[in-house]
Structures are given as structure tokens and as C-alpha cells.
N, C-alpha and C positions, 0 to 999 in steps of 0.2 A: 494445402493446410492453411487455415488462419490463424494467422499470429498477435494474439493480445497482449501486451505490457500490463501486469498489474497494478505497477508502480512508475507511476511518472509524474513530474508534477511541471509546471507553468507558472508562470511570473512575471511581471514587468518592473519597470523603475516605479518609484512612489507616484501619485499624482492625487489632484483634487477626485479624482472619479475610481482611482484604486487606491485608499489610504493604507499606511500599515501604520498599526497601534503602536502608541507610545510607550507601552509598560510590556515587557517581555520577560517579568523575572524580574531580578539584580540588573541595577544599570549597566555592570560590564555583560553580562549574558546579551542583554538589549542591544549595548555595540556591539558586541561580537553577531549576533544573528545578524543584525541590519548591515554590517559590512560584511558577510558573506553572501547576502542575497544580492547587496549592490554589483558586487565583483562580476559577476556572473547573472547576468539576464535569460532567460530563456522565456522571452516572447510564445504566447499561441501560433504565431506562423513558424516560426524558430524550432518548437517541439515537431510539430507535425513536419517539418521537413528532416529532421534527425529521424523520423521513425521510418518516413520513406528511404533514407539513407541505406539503414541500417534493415531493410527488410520487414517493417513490424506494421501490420494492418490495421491495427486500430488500439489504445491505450487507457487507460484509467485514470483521469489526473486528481490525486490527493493534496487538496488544498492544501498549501504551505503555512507554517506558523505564523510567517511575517504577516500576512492576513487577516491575523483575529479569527476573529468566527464571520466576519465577512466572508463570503463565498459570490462573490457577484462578477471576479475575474476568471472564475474556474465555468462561473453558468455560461460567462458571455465566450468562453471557447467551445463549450460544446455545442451552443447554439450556431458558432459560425462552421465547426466541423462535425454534425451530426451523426456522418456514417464513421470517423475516425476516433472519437472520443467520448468518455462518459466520465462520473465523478464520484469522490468521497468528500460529503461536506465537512465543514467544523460548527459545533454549539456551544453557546455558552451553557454550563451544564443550570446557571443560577438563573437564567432568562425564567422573568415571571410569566409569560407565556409559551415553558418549554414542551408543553403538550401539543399547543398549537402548531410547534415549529417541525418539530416534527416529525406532526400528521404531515404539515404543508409538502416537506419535503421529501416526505414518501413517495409523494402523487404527484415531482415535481421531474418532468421525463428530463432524463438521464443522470437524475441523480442514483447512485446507488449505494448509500451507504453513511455512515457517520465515523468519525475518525476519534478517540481517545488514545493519548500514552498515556505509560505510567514511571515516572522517571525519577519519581519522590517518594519516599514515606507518608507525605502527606498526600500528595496523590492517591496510593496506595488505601487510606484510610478512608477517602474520600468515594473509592469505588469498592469496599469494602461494606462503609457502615454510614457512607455520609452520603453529600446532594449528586452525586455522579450513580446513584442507584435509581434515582428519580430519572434521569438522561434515559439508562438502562432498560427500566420500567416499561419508559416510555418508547421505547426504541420494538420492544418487543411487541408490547401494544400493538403497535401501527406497523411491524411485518419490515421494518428498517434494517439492515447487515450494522451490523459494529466491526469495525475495523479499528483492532487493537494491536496497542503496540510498547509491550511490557520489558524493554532490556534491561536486566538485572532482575523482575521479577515474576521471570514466567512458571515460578512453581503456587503461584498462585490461582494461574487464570481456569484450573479446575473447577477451583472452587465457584469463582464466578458463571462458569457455563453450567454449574448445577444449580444455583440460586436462580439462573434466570435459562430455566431447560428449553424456551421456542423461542428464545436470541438466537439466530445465526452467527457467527464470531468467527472472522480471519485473524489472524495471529500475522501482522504484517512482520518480514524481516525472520521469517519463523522464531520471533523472541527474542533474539539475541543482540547486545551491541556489535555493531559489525564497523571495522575501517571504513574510512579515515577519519570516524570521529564515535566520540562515547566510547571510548577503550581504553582511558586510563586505569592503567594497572593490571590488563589484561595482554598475555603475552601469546604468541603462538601454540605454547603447550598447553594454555588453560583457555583456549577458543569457544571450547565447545563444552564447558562446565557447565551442568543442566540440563545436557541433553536428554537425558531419563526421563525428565519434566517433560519436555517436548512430544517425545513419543507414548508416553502417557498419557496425551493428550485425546489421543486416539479413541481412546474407551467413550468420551465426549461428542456422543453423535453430531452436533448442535457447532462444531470445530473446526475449521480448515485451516489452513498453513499458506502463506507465500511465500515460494521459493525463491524469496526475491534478496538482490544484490548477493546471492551466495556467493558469487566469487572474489569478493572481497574477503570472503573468513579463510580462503584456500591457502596453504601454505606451497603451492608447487604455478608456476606457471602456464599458459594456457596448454593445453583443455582442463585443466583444474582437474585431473584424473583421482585425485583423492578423495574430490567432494563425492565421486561415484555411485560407492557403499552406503554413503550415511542419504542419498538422493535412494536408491533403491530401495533402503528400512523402510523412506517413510512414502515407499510407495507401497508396501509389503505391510504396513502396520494401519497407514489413513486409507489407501486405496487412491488411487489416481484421481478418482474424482471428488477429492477434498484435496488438492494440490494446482496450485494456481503457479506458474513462471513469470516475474518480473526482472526489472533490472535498476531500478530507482538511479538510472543513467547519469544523472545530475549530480549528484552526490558520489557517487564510484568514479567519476573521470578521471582523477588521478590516477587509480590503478588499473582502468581497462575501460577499452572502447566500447561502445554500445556495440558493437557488432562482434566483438569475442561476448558480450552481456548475452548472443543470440544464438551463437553458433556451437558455444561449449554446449547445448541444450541439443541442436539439429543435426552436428556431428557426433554426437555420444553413439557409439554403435552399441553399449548394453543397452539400450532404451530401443524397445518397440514401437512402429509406424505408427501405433493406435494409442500405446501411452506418449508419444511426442505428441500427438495429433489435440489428445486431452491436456495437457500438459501445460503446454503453450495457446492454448485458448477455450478448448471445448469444457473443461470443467469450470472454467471462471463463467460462461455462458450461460450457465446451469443452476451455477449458486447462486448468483446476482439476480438471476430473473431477467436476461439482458439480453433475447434476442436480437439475431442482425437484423440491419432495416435493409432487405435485398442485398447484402452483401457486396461490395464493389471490391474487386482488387483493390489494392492502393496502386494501381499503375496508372487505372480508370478512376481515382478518385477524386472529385473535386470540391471544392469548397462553397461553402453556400455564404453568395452575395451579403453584404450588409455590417 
């Protein structure tokens, strides 16, 4: 079975050749991001030896905030790990040449995707009625996946997947604020307010779900046996193959290793060989449009020079 990470992401320390933008927000949001990406490096060579670790063949890496809409540290790893890695860029939604960019990056091999949250009201408003429909538009246009990610307002993204019916749209984190962070005021008992929204979602051909960092919303320790039921709805409601397994490793480390992120997935015995099999990479392969390039183990896999 091949095992893909939806979600991972990549990073290094600032430098003149990987800047990160000066304006993140509120200046305390700005220091708060930039001193969490500092604390914690996770290098191109760094990830792909964590996924070797942990069993996982090949990964997704979702450019990081700290980044901007620079995307030139996420190109320059898939370029050096071709058969192990592929991408979800960032845009500026207001770039006077947002058509151009993209087209570009449609057509740009391994990219797969574009990344928007929505974390604000005015965000919110913004992919509603304002220049993030233009993004949208354009995304659709040009055959692009939108990889969205609405916590706090995923009784929305209906409405979006019917305003814009041949967008593909992942629903990263399946919508939720999930630990160790965005969950102020969210306690164990109200985890999973909105789930109705979620599974509703379903009727939205144009829809998928990442299964990803679930075990950070569990309230029971490993195998997270409670996440079980609500894993089974939304295999019974979207069908296995709109359900993609990540583990956004980087962000979850406090509560669990990348390898319970893998195994609460490969030791679940209600899951069948054929939904593990989709689960964990064959429907991410599908949606994305992301054939393997000859498939190598990651036992056999090696890194391309340069």
C-alpha cells in the first residue's frame, strides 16, 4: 500500500533567498507566527527523513504562512524530491496579474493546488462578495484544486462550492479548529460543533475532506477509538474516495508522534484493506490528478542531485 500525507508542510530559517514577509496581521500575530516557525525548523531534507521514519511514501507540502505567497522553498523541495513530494501553492488573491499566475501554476509539475483560510469575517466577506472570488474564478478557470480551510466557518463553504460548481475543493483539517492552536474557547464537549455542516457537505459533488491531524480533536488516547464512528459517517456519507489521510505532523507534535499520526489509520481493524488502501493515498491520487512517477518504495528512494 502507498502512503501519502496530505498535509505537511516544510521550512527553513529566514534568508536572503527564502524571505518571510514582514506584515502577518497585528504585530503581536507577526511575532507570535515568526517565533513559532523559528523554534522549530523542519528543513526539505528534515521532512522527507521524518516520513521515512514514520512509514509514509510520499507527502503534500502546504506552503506555510510565514512565506507569503512566495512559494519558491516548497518548488525548490519538490524539485530536489520528485518521486516523495508535491505542493499546495499560496496567491496573492489582489496580484494584478492573478490570472496569469494561476494559469502558470496549473501547468507548473507538482504543483497541485492553491491554499486559502478563512479565519476572519472579513476574510469571510472577502470569498463571499469580494477579490478572493476573482482567486476562485480563476482557479476554476484553469482546472486548479482549492484547498480550503474555514475553522469556525465551515457552514459556509456550501455555499461556495455551489457558486463555483467545477472548483474541486478540499476542506483541509475537515473544517475544524483543531489543538494545540485556534481553540480558544473550545472545550472537549463542543469539539465537534458543526459537524452537521461537515457531512452536509457531501451533497457537494465538487467536495472532499482531509482526514487530517484528526487525532488531535480525540478525546481518548491512542488509537483514538472514538474518532472511529465519526471516520466511518464520512466514509458512508462522501464515499472513500473524497477522503484523503493526513497528519499535518509539525503542528500536532505535542500531542502525538507522526507515527501514532499513521498507524491509528493502518491498525484500525473497522477499516477495510481497500478503504485503508484509498484512504491513505489512492483517493488523494485521483483528485489531485497526481500520478506516480514509477512508484519507488521509499526504501529505494532517492534524492535527486542539485
Amino acid at each position: 500500500m502507498e502512503i501519502i500525507d496530505v498535509q505537511v508542510h516544510t521550512w527553513d530559517k529566514e534568508s536572503e533567498k527564502y524571505p518571510w514577509p514582514g506584515n502577518l496581521g497585528t504585530p503581536e500575530r507577526t511575532a507570535m507566527v515568526r517565533a513559532h516557525f523559528n523554534e522549530h525548523l523542519v528543513p526539505m531534507d528534515a521532512l522527507v527523513a521524518a516520513m521515512d521514519d514514520a512509514g509514509v511514501d510520499a507527502g503534500i507540502a502546504v506552503v506555510p504562512s510565514i512565506f507569503g505567497s512566495d512559494n519558491s522553498y516548497a518548488m525548490d523541495a519538490v524539485k530536489r524530491y520528485p518521486d516523495r513530494l508535491a505542493m499546495i501553492a499560496l496567491v496573492s488573491h489582489d496580484a494584478p496579474d492573478l490570472d496569469e499566475r494561476v494559469c502558470a501554476l496549473g501547468k507548473t509539475p507538482g504543483v497541485l493546488g492553491i491554499r486559502v483560510m478563512i479565519f476572519t469575517d472579513e476574510l469571510l466577506a472577502s470569498v463571499q462578495q469580494g477579490a478572493r472570488r476573482k482567486l476562485f474564478a480563476a482557479m476554476q478557470k484553469h482546472g486548479v484544486a482549492l484547498s480550503l480551510y474555514p475553522p469556525r466557518y465551515i457552514q459556509h463553504v456550501a455555499g461556495i462550492a455551489r457558486d463555483f460548481p467545477d472548483l474541486r475543493i478540499v476542506i483541509d483539517h475537515l473544517g475544524f479548529p483543531q489543538p494545540p492552536v485556534n481553540v480558544s474557547g473550545i472545550g472537549p464537549g463542543n469539539m465537534f460543533n458543526g459537524w452537521e455542516h461537515l457531512v452536509a457537505l457531501a451533497k457537494c459533488p465538487n467536495v472532499a475532506i482531509k482526514v487530517s491531524a484528526f487525532p488531535s480533536m480525540s478525546s481518548e488516547p491512542y488509537p483514538y477509538r472514538d474518532l472511529c464512528p465519526r471516520i466511518r459517517q464520512l466514509i458512508e456519507v462522501f464515499g472513500v474516495e473524497r477522503l484523503f489521510w493526513g497528519t499535518d505532523f509539525t503542528r500536532v507534535a505535542s500531542l502525538l508522534g507522526y507515527r501514532e499520526g499513521v498507524n491509528y489509520i493502518l491498525d484500525n481493524n473497522e477499516l477495510s484493506a481497500s478503504e485503508k488502501t484509498m484512504l491513505m493515498g489512492g483517493s488523494l491520487r485521483r483528485f489531485f490528478n497526481w500520478p506516480p512517477k514509477e512508484w519507488i518504495p521509499r526504501s529505494a528512494s532517492k534524492k535527486v542531485a542539485g
